[in-house]
C-alpha positions in Angstrom: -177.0 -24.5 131.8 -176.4 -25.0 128.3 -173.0 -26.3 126.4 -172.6 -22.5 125.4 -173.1 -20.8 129.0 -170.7 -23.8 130.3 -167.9 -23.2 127.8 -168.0 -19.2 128.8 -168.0 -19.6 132.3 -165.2 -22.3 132.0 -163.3 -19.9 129.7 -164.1 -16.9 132.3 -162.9 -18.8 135.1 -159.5 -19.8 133.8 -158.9 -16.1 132.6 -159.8 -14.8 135.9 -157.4 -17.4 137.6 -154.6 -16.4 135.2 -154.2 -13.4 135.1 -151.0 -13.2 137.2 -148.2 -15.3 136.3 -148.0 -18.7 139.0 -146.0 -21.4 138.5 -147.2 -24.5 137.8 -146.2 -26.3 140.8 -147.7 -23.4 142.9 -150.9 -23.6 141.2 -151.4 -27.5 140.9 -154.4 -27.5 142.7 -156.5 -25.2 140.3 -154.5 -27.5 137.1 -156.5 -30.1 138.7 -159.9 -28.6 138.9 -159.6 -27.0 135.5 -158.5 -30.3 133.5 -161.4 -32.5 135.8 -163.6 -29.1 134.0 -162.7 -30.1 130.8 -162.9 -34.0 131.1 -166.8 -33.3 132.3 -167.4 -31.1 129.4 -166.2 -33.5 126.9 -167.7 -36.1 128.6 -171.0 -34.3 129.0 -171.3 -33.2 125.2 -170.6 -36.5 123.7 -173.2 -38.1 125.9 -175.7 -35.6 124.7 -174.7 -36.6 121.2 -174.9 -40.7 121.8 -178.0 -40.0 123.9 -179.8 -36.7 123.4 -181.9 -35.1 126.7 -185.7 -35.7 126.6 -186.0 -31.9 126.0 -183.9 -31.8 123.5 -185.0 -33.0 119.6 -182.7 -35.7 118.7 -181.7 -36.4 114.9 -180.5 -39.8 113.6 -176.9 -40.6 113.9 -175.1 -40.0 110.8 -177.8 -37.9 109.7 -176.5 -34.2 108.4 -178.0 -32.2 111.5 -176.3 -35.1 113.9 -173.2 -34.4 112.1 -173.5 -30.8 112.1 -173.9 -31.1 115.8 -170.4 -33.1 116.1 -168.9 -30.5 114.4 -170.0 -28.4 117.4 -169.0 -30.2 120.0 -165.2 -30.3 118.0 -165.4 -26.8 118.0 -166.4 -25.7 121.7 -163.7 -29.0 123.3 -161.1 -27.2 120.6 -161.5 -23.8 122.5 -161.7 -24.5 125.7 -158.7 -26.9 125.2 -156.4 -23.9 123.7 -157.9 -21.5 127.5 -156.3 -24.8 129.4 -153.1 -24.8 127.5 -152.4 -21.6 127.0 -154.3 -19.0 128.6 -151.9 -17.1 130.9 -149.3 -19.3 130.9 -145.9 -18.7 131.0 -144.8 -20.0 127.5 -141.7 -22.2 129.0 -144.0 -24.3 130.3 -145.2 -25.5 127.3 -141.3 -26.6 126.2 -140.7 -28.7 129.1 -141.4 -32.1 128.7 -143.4 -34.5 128.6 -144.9 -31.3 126.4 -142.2 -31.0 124.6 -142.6 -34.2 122.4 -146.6 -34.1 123.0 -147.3 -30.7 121.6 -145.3 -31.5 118.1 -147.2 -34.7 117.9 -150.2 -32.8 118.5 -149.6 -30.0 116.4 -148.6 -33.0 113.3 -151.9 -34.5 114.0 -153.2 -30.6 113.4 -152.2 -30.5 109.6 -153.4 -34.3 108.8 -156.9 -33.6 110.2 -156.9 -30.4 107.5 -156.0 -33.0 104.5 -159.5 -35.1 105.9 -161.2 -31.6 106.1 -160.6 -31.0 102.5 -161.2 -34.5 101.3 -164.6 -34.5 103.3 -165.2 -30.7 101.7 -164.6 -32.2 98.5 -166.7 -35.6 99.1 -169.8 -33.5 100.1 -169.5 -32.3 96.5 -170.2 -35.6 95.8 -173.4 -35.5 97.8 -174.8 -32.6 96.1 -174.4 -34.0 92.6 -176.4 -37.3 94.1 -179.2 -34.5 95.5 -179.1 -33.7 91.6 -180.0 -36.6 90.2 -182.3 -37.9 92.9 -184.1 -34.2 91.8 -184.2 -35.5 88.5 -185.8 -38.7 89.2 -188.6 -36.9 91.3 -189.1 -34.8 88.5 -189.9 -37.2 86.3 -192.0 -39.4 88.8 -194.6 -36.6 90.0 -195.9 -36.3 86.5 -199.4 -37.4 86.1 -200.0 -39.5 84.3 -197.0 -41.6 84.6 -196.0 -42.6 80.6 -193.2 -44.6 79.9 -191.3 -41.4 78.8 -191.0 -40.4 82.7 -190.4 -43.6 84.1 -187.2 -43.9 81.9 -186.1 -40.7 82.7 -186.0 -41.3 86.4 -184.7 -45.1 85.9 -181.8 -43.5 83.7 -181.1 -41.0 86.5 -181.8 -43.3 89.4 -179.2 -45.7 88.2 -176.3 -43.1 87.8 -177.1 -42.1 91.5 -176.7 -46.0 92.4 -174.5 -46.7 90.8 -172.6 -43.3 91.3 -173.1 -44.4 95.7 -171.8 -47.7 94.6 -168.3 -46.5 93.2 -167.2 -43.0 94.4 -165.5 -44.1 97.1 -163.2 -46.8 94.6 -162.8 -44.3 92.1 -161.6 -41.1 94.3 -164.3 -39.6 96.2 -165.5 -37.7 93.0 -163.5 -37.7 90.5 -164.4 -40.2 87.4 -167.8 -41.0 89.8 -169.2 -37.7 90.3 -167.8 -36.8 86.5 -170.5 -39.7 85.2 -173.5 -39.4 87.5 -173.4 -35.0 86.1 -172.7 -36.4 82.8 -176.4 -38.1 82.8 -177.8 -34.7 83.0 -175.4 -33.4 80.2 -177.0 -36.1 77.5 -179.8 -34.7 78.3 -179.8 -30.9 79.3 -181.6 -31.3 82.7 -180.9 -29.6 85.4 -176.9 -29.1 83.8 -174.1 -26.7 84.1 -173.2 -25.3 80.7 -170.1 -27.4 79.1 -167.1 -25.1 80.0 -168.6 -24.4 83.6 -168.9 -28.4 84.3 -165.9 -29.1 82.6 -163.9 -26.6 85.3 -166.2 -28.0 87.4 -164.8 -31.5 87.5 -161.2 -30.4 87.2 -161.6 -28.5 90.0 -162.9 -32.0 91.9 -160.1 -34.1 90.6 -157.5 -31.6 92.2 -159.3 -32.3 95.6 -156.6 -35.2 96.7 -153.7 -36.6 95.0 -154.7 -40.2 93.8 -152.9 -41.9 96.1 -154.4 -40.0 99.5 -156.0 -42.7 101.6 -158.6 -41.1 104.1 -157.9 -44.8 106.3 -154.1 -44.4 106.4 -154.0 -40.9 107.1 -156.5 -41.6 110.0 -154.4 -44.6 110.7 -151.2 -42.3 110.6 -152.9 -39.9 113.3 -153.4 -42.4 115.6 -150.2 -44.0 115.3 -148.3 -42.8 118.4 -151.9 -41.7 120.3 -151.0 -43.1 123.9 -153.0 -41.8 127.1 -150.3 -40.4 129.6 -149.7 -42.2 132.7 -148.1 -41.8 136.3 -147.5 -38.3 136.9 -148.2 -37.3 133.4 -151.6 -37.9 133.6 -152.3 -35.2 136.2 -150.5 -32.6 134.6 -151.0 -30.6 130.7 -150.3 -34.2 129.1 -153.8 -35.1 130.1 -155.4 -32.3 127.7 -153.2 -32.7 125.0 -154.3 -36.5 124.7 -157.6 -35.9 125.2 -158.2 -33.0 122.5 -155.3 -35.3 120.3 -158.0 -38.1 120.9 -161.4 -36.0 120.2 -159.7 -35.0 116.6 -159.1 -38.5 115.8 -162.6 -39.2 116.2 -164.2 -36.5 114.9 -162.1 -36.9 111.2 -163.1 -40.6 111.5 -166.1 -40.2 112.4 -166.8 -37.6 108.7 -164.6 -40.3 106.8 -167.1 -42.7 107.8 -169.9 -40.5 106.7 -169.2 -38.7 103.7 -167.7 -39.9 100.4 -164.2 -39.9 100.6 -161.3 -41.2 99.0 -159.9 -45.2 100.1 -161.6 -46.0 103.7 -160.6 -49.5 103.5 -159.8 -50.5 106.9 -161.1 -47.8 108.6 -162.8 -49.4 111.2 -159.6 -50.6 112.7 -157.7 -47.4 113.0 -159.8 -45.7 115.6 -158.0 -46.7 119.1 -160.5 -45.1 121.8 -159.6 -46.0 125.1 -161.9 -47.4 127.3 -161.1 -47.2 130.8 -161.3 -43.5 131.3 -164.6 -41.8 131.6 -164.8 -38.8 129.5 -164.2 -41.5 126.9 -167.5 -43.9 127.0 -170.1 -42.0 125.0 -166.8 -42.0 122.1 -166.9 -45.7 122.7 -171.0 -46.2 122.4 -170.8 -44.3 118.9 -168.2 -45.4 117.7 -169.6 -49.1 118.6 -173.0 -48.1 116.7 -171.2 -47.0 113.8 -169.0 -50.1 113.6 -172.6 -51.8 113.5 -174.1 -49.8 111.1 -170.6 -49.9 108.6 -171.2 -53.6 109.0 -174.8 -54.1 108.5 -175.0 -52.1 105.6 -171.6 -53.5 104.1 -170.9 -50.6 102.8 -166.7 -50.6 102.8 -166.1 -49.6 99.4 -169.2 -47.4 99.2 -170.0 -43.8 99.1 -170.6 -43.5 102.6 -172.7 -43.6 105.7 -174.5 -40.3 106.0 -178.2 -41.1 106.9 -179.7 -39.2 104.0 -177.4 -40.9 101.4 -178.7 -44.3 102.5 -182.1 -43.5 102.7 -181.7 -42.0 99.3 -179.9 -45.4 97.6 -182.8 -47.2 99.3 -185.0 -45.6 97.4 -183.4 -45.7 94.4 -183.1 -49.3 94.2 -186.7 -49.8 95.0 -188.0 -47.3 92.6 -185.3 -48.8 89.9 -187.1 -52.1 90.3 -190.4 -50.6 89.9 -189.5 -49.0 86.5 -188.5 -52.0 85.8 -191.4 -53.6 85.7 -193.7 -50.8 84.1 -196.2 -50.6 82.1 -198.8 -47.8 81.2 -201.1 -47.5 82.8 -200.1 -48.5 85.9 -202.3 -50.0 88.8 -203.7 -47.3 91.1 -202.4 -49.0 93.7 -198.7 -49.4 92.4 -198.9 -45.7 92.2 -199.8 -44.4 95.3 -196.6 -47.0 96.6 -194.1 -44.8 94.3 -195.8 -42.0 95.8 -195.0 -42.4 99.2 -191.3 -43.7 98.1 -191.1 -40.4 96.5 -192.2 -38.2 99.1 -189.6 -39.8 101.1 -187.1 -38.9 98.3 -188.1 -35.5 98.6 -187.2 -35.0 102.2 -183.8 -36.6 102.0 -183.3 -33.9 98.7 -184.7 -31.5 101.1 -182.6 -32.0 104.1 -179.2 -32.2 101.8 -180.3 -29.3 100.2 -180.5 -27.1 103.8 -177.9 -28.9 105.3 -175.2 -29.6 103.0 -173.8 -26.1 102.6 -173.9 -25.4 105.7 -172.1 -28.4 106.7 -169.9 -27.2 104.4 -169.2 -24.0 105.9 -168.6 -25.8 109.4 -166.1 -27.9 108.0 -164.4 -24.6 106.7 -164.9 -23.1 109.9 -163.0 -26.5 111.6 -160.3 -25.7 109.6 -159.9 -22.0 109.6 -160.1 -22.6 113.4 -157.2 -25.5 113.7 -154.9 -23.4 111.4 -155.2 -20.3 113.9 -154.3 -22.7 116.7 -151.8 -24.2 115.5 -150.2 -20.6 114.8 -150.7 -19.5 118.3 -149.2 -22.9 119.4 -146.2 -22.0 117.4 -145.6 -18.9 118.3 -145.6 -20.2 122.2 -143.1 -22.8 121.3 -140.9 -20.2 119.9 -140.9 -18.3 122.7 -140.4 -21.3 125.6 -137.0 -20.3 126.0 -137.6 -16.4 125.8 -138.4 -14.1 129.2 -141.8 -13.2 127.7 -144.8 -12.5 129.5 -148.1 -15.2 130.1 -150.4 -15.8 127.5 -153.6 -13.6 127.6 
């Protein structure tokens, strides 16, 4: 059964069971069985994720379909997390504690992870104008011959895409950055937006986050007070709250970590997954390969981990060294090197330019999604101390 059919029949199930008002000491038993539901379910999609089944085609880590697929998972745990606390439920329940200071928390946590939703939004901006000038460079490389004239053309546009990679993330996730690495294909009307339409352009980027934002601290800030329940708590609505509280945290680090956004220094510390409860291991594994991988690549600082984007500065900086070194005419056997480099370039270019928008559009989604739960969460606070019927 796929993660689709098991989210509706969890979802059916919980209606079904619900649709008479019970107290929550009368129905314990069926608490129980629906939150051990929705610890497997997490559990189960983030294994696929760290660990894809053999019948099912993987993609890299980091890479935009992986991330894509992430988004998915967010979105299915997000729903059937809002059935468990709040489907049919009488709304007083919600107000007693330990729900009464965990919701709030919760709902706090809610409106940070839409500031990292808008600075990832914003920093995938960024990864377009990169796609750009990695366009321009392939451009200029698939002439044949290859003259000088070419070769300096994709040297000047490789090295804004470097060098753009190398400073985004310093200079405000695409603001003065992004501004320079479009400003190559201004000079020298390739590929450009006319000069009002990139000048609005780049003002709009520069609105994106207030230049002190810090994509580390606010992940840092929505971790703060994260603590798994205990005791009696952790049987009851406690246990969802901290796990959905604790999926967030990870999936807003996790697109920090990928995509360009503004000051991530420190971000590897502020990601507390606990690791003595199951649902939580396959968390631990990625977040473990990604630690690696942020390491490895030592790229704090940089524009970000995203598969295609380092594929794509990879390349640059080999083909950067080749132009280099060029002279016309070059050896057949140089050529047919640059040629394969390229062809890689291509298919990063290609898989940015089919996946990038909609990545886009997920991230809207995310947050179009949060916002309406957030509201109905609201709205069943307000009414804990009202007579008022379950929640359908």
């Amino acid at each position: 059964m796929g993660a689709t059919d098991n989210q509706g029949s969890f979802l059916n199930r919980i209606s079904i069971r619900r649709n008479q008002v019970v107290s929550m000491d009368g129905n314990h038993e069926q608490e129980l069985e629906d939150l051990e539901h929705f610890q497997k379910h997490v559990a189960d999609r983030f294994s696929d994720l760290l660990s894809p089944p053999e019948d099912c085609p993987s993609d890299p880590i980091l890479s935009i379909a992986w991330v894509r697929k992430l988004l998915d998972v967010f979105l299915c745990c997000e729903a059937e997390f809002k059935a468990v606390l709040l489907m049919g439920r009488d709304p007083s329940q919600i107000s007693k504690a330990p729900l009464d200071r965990l919701v709030p928390e919760f709902l706090d946590r809610v409106v940070k992870a839409l500031d990292i939703c808008n600075a990832v939004s914003h920093g995938i901006e960024s990864v377009r104008h990169f796609q750009k000038l990695a366009e321009i460079a392939v451009s200029a490389l698939e002439q044949r011959p290859l003259g000088d004239g070419q070769v300096r053309r994709a040297k000047r546009a490789l090295h804004s895409l470097v060098t753009g990679m190398a400073v985004e993330d310093k200079e405000g996730g695409g603001n003065k950055a992004t501004e320079r690495t479009w400003s190559f294909g201004r000079r020298q009307g390739i590929s450009a937006p006319s000069k009002d339409r990139a000048v609005g352009h780049f003002r709009a980027l520069s609105w994106g986050m207030s230049k002190g934002w810090s994509a580390a601290k606010q992940i840092q800030a929505m971790s703060s007070n994260l603590v798994a329940p205990k005791g009696n708590e952790a049987s009851g609505l406690a246990q969802p709250v901290y796990i959905m509280s604790t999926i967030m945290v990870f999936v807003m680090w996790m697109l920090v970590a990928a995509i360009p956004c503004q000051e991530r220094t420190g971000l590897m510390t502020h990601l507390p997954v606990p690791r003595n409860l199951s649902w939580a291991q396959s968390m631990i594994g990625i977040q473990e390969k990604i630690a690696e991988e942020w390491k490895k690549k030592e790229k704090k600082g940089s524009a970000g981990l995203l598969e295609e984007m380092q594929r794509m500065e990879k390349l640059g900086q080999s083909l950067i060294e080749f132009s280099d070194s060029f002279q016309f005419p070059a050896e057949a056997e140089k050529l047919e090197e640059v040629a394969a480099q390229v062809a890689e370039l291509v298919e990063s270019c290609r898989r940015m330019e089919e996946g990038l928008v909609p990545l886009q559009m997920q991230i809207r989604e995310l947050f179009h999604r949060v916002v309406r739960s957030r509201t109905e969460v609201l709205e069943v606070l307000d009414q804990g101390g009202k007579p008022s019927a379950p929640i359908m």
